[in-house]
C-alpha positions as CSV (number, residue, x, y, z in Angstrom):
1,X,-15.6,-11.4,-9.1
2,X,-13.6,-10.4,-6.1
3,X,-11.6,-11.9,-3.7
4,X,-12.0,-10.0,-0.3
5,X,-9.3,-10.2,2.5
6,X,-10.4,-8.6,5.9
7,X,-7.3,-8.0,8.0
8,X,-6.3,-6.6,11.0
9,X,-3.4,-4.5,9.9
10,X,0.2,-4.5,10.0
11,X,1.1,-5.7,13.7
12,X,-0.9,-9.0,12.8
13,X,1.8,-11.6,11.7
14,X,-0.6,-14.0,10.4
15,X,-2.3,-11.5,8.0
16,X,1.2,-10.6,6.7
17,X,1.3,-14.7,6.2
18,X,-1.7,-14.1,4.4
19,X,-1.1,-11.4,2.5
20,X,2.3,-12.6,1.1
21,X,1.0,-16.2,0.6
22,X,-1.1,-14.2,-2.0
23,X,1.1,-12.1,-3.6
24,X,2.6,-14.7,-5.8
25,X,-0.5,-16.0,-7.0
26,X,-2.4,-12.8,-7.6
27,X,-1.6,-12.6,-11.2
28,X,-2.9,-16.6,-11.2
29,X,-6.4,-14.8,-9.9
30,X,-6.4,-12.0,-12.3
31,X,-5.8,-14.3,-15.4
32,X,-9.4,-15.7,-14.0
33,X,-11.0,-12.7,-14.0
34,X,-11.1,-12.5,-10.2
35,X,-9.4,-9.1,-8.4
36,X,-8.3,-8.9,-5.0
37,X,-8.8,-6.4,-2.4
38,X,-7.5,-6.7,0.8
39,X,-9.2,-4.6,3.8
40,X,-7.5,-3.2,6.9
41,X,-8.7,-2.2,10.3
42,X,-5.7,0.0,10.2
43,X,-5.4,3.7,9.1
44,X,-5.1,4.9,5.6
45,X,-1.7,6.0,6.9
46,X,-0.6,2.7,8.7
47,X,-0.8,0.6,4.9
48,X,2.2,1.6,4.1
49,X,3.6,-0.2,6.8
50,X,2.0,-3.2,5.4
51,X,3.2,-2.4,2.1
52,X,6.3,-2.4,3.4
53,X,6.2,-5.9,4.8
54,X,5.5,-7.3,1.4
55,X,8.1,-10.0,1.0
56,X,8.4,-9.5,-2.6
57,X,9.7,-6.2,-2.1
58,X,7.7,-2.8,-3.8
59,X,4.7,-3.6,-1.9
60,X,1.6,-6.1,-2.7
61,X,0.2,-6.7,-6.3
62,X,-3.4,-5.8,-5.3
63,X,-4.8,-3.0,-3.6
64,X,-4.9,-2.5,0.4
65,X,-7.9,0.0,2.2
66,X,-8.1,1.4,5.0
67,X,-11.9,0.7,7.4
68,X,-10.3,2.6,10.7
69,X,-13.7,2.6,11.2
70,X,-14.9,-1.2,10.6
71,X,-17.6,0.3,8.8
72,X,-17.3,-2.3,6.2
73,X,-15.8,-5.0,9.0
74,X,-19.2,-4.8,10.6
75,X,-21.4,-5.0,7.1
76,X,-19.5,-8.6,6.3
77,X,-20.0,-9.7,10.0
78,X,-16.2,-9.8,10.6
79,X,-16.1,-8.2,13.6
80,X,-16.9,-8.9,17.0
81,X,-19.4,-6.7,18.6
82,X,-18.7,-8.2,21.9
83,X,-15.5,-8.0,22.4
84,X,-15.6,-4.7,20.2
85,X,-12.8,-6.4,17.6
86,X,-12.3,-6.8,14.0
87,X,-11.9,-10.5,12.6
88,X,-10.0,-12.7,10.4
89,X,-12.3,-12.8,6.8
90,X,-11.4,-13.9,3.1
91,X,-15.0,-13.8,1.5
92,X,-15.1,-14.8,-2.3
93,X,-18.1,-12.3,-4.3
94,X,-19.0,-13.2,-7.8
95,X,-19.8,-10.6,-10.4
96,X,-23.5,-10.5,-9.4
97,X,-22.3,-9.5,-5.8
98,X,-23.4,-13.0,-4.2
99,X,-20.9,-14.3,-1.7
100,X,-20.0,-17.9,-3.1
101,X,-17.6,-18.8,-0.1
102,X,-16.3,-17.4,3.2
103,X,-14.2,-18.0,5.9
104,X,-14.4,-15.7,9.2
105,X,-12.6,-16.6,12.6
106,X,-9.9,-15.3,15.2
107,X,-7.7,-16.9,13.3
């Protein structure tokens, strides 16, 4: 199982929120058997300016990619094709690839 978090990248204060309200309790999630992957509309090369916003210092304890693209942003319906913008999305996938839970929005 995996827990996915769509972001919007490192100018969006309430996905650093996000992102660090996780932090402490991704070892909590691993001892479950459940990783966490956290998904950016930013560049590859724009992560390390969310790294560097981890408030724990050394970055985050899970891995951060790069969609520039919103390739994958468009495949979990987290983006709007309207208004041509990524969303807000924390999806929970189970080993069998099923999504269990979700949560998309603006905010």
């Amino acid at each position: 199982p995996v827990l996915l978090v769509f972001y919007l990248g490192h100018g969006c204060l309430h996905c650093l929120d996000q992102l660090n309200a996780l932090a402490p309790v991704a070892g909590a999630f691993q001892s479950a058997g459940i990783d966490i992957l956290a998904i950016s509309a930013d560049s590859p090369e724009a992560l390390q300016k969310t790294q560097a916003q981890a408030k724990a210092g050394g970055g985050f304890p899970f891995p951060l990619v790069a969609d520039p693209a919103r390739e994958v942003f468009r495949q979990y319906r987290v983006f709007d094709g309207f208004e041509n913008l990524p969303l807000h999305g924390v999806f929970l996938v189970d080993g069998a690839g099923l999504v269990r839970w979700q949560d998309i929005s603006f905010e």
